[in-house]
TIDREN-512717 format. One record per residue (C-alpha): residue number from 1; y, x, z. Coordinates in pm, 1 decimal. Each point is the difference from the previous one (the first is absolute). Layout:
// TIDREN-512717
NUM / Y / X / Z
...
//
This chain:
// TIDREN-512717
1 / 0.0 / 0.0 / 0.0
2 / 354.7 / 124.5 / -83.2
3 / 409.4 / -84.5 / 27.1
4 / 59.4 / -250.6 / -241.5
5 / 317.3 / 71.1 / -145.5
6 / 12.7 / -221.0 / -281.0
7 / -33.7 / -334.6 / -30.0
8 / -313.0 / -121.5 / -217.7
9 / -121.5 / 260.1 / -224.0
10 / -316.0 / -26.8 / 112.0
11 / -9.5 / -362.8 / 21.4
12 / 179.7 / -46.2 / -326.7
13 / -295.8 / 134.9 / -168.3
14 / -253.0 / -181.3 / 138.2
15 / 178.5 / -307.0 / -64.8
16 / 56.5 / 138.0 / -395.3
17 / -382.9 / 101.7 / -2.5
18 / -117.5 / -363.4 / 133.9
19 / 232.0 / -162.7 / -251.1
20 / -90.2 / 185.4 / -286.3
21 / -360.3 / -90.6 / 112.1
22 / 114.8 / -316.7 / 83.3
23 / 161.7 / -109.8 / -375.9
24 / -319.3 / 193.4 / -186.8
25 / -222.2 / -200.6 / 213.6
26 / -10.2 / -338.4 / 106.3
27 / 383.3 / -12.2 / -91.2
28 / -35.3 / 82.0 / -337.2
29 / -151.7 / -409.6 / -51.3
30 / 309.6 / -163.8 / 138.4
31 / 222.2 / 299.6 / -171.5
32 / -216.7 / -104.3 / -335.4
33 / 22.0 / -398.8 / 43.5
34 / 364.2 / 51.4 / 48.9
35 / 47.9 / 243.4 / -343.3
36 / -268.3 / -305.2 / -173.9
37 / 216.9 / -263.6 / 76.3
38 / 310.2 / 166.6 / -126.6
39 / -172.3 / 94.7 / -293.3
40 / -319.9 / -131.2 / -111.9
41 / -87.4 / 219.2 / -271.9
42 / -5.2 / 302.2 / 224.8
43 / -312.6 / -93.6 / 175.2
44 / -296.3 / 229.8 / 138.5
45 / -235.8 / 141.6 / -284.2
46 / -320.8 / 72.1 / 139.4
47 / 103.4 / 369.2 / 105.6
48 / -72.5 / -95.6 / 343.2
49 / 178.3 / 252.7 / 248.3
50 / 183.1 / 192.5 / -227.7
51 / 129.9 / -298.9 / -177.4
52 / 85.0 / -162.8 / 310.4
53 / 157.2 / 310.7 / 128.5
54 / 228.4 / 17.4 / -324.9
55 / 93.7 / -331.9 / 80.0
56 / 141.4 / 109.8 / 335.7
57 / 191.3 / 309.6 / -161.8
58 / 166.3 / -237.0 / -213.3
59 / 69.5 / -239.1 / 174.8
60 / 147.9 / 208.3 / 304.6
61 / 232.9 / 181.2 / -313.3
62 / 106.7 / -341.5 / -100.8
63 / 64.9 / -100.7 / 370.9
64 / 76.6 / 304.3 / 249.7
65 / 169.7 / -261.3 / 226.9
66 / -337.9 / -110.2 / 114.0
67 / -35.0 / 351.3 / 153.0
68 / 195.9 / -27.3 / 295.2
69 / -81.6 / -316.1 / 142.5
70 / -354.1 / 61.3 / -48.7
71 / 39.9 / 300.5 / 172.4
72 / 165.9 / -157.3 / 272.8
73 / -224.4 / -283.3 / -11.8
74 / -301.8 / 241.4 / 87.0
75 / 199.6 / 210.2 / 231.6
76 / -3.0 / -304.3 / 251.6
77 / -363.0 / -93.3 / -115.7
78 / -91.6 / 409.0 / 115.6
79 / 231.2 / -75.3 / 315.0
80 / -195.3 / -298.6 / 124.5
81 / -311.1 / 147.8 / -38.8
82 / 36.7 / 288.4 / 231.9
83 / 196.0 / -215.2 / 216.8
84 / -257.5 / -239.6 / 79.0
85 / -162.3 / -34.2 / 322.2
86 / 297.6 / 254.4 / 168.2
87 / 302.9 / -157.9 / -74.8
88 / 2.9 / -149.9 / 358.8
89 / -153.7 / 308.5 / 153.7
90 / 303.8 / 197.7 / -146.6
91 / 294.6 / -209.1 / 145.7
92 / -154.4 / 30.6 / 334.4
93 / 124.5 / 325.2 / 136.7
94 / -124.4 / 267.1 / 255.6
95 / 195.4 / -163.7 / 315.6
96 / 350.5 / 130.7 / -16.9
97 / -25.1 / 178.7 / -325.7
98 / 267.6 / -242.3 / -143.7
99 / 359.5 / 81.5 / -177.0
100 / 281.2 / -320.7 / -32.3
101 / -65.9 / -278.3 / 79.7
102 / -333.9 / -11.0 / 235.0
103 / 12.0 / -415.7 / -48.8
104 / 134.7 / 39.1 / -383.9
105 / -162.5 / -262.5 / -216.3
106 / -61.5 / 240.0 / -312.9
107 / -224.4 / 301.8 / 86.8
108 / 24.3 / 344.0 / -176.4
109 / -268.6 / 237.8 / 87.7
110 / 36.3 / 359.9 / -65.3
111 / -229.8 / 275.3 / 9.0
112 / 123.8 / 347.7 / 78.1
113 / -46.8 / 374.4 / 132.6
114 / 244.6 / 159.9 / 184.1
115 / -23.6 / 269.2 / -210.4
116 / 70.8 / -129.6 / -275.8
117 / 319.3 / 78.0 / -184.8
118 / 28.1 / -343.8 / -225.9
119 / -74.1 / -175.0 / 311.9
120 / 304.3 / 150.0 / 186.7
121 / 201.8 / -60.3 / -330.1
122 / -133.5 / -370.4 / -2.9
123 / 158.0 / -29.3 / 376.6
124 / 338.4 / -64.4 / -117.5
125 / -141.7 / -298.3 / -238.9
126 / -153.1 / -157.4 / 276.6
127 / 260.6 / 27.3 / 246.8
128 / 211.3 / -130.1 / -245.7
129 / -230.3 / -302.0 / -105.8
130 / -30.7 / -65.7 / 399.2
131 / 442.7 / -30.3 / -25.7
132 / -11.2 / -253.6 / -266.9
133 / -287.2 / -211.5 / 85.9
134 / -0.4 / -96.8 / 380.5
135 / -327.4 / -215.6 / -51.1
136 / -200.8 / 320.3 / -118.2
137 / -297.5 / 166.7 / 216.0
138 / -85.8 / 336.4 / -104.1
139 / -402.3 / 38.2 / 135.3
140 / -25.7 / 410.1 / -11.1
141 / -382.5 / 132.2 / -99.6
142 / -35.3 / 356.5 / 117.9
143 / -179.9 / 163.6 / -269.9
144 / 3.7 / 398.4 / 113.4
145 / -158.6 / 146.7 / -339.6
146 / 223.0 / 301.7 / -37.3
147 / -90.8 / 237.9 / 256.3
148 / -130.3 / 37.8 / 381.0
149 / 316.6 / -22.7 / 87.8
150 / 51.6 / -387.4 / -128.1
151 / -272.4 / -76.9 / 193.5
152 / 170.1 / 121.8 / 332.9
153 / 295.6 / -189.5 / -115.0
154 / -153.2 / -309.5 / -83.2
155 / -193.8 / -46.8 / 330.7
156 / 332.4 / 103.4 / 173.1
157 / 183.6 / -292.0 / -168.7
158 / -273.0 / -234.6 / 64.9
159 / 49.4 / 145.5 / 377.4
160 / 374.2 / -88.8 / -29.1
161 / -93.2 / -344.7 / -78.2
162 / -186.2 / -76.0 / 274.4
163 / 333.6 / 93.0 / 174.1
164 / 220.2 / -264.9 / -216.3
165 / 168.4 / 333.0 / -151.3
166 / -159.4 / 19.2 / -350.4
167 / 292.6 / -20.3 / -183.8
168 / 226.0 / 234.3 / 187.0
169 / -303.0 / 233.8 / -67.0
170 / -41.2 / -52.7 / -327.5
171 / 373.3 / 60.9 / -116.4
172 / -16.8 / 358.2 / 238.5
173 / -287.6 / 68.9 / -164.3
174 / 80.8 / -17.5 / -336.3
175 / 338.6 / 155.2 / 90.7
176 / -169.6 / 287.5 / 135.2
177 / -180.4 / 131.1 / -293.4
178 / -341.2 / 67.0 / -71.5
179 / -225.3 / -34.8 / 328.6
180 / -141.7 / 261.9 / 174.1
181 / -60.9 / 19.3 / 445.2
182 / 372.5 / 131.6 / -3.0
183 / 138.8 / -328.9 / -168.3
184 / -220.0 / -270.2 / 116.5
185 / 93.7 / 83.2 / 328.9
186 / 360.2 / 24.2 / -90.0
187 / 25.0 / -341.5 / -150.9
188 / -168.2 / -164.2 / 300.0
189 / 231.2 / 153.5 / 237.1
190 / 269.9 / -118.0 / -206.5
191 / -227.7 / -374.9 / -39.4
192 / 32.9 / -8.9 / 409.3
193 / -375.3 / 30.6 / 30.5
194 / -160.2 / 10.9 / 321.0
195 / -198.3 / 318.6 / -128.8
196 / -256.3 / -13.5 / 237.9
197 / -125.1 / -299.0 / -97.0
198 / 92.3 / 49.9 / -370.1
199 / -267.3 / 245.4 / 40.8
200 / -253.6 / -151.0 / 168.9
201 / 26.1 / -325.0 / -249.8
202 / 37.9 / 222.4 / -345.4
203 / -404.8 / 94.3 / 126.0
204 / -106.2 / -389.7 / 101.2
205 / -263.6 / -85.5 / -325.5
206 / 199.9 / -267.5 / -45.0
207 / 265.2 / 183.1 / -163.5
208 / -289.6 / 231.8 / -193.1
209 / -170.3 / -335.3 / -93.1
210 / 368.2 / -112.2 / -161.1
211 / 58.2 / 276.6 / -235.5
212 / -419.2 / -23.7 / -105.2
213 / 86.8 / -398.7 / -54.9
214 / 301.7 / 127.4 / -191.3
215 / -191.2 / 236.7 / -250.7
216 / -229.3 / -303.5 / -48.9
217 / 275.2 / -189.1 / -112.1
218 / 111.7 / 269.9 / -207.9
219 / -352.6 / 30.9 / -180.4
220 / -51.3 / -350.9 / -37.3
221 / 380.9 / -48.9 / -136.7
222 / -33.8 / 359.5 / -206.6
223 / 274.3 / 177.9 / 104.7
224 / -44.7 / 376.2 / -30.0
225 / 327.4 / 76.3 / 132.5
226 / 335.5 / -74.0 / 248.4
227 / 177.7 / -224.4 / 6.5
228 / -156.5 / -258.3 / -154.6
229 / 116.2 / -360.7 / 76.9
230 / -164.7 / -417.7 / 9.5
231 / 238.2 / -255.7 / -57.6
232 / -141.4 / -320.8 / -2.1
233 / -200.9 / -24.6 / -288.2
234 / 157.4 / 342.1 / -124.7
235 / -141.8 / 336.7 / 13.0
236 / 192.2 / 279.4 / -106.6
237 / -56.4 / 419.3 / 81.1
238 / 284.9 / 251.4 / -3.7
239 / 357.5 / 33.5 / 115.7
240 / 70.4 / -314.1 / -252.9
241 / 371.6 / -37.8 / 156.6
242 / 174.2 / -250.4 / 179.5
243 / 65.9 / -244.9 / -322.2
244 / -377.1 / -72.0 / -65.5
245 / -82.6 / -72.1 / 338.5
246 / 245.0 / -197.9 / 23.1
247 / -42.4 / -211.9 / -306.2
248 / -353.3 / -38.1 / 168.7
249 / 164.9 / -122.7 / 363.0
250 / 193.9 / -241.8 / -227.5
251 / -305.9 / -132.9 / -185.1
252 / -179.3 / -29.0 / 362.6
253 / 244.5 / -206.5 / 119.3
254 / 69.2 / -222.1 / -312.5
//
């Protein structure tokens, strides 16, 4: 698993590959009924596959506007898939664990490493999305895949929010640079931990069994790096900016 610091290369060609698979496939009947009825001359000699697939060439050059809504179109199709059966399960953080709004009626869930530079970049986005939408909940998955050192962060920030101080934890954090034993301690001085007991809770199996629950998630979901982010029906990996996830609070809320 890495930083993901764009937005949906990766995802962008699966969801190319599956439509192109898509159109020569099964879509190439509806995509060949639609070309027949325009023009009934033009129909299917008995090439089979090739034929049909010359069918879909054409009739993708003749109309390339198809392309992005079907895209689109099997985007959310790909999205509902992997959400299924966890959408609930995401929403529902590790107690504490929560930026905004803790009672906010649309839930964004983010999953990120501490070491992770597009995560600290994405900070500002989300801070800024938590300004303008006072109804938003911000459920934080720790997902330490970076180094040893994320881990140690992670469980500390899962220890912070057992003491109702995730947040100011988070922001030191982030604002402290890449972890290490130096800066994690650091940032929970400056979080007002009790550090004793920040200790003794970043060991409890709880907090271990968290950040297993969150690689799960991260399997099941296919996210191969931080952050990576669930929007209602919505998945979307990279530092994708403040404007897309907010077009995707908007479409949450109606």
């Amino acid at each position: 698993m890495t930083e993901n610091g764009t937005s949906a290369f990766g995802r962008t060609a699966m969801v190319l590959t599956g439509l192109a698979m898509a159109l020569v496939g099964g879509g190439a009947v509806w995509l060949w009924e639609a070309s027949h009825a325009a023009n009934p001359a033009a129909g299917l000699a008995s090439g089979g596959r090739k034929a049909m697939e010359q069918v879909v060439h054409d009739y993708i050059l003749a109309n390339p506007e198809i392309l992005p809504r079907a895209m689109e179109n099997l985007r959310k199709r790909e999205d509902a898939k992997q959400l299924a059966g966890v959408s609930d399960d995401l929403k529902a953080p590790f107690p504490g664990a929560v930026l905004g709004n803790p009672a906010g009626k649309v839930t964004l869930v983010e999953f990120s490493d501490f070491a992770c530079g597009y995560c600290r970049q994405s900070e500002a986005d989300v801070t800024a999305l938590i300004r303008a939408n006072p109804d938003l909940r911000v459920v934080i998955r720790q997902l330490p895949i970076l180094s040893p050192a994320s881990t140690d962060a992670a469980r500390m920030g899962l220890a912070a929010a057992k003491q109702g101080h995730y947040a100011a934890f988070h922001h030191a954090m982030y604002a402290a640079g890449r972890p290490d034993a130096a800066s994690i301690e650091a940032a929970a001085r400056t979080a007002g931990l009790d550090l004793t007991r920040a200790r003794q809770d970043a060991a409890d199996p709880r907090v271990e069994a968290e950040i297993e629950r969150n690689l799960e998630f991260a399997r099941k979901l296919g996210f191969d790096g931080t952050p990576s982010w669930v929007i209602g029906e919505e998945i979307h990996a990279g530092a994708v900016g403040k404007d897309v996830l907010a077009e995707a609070i908007a479409k949450v809320r109606g």
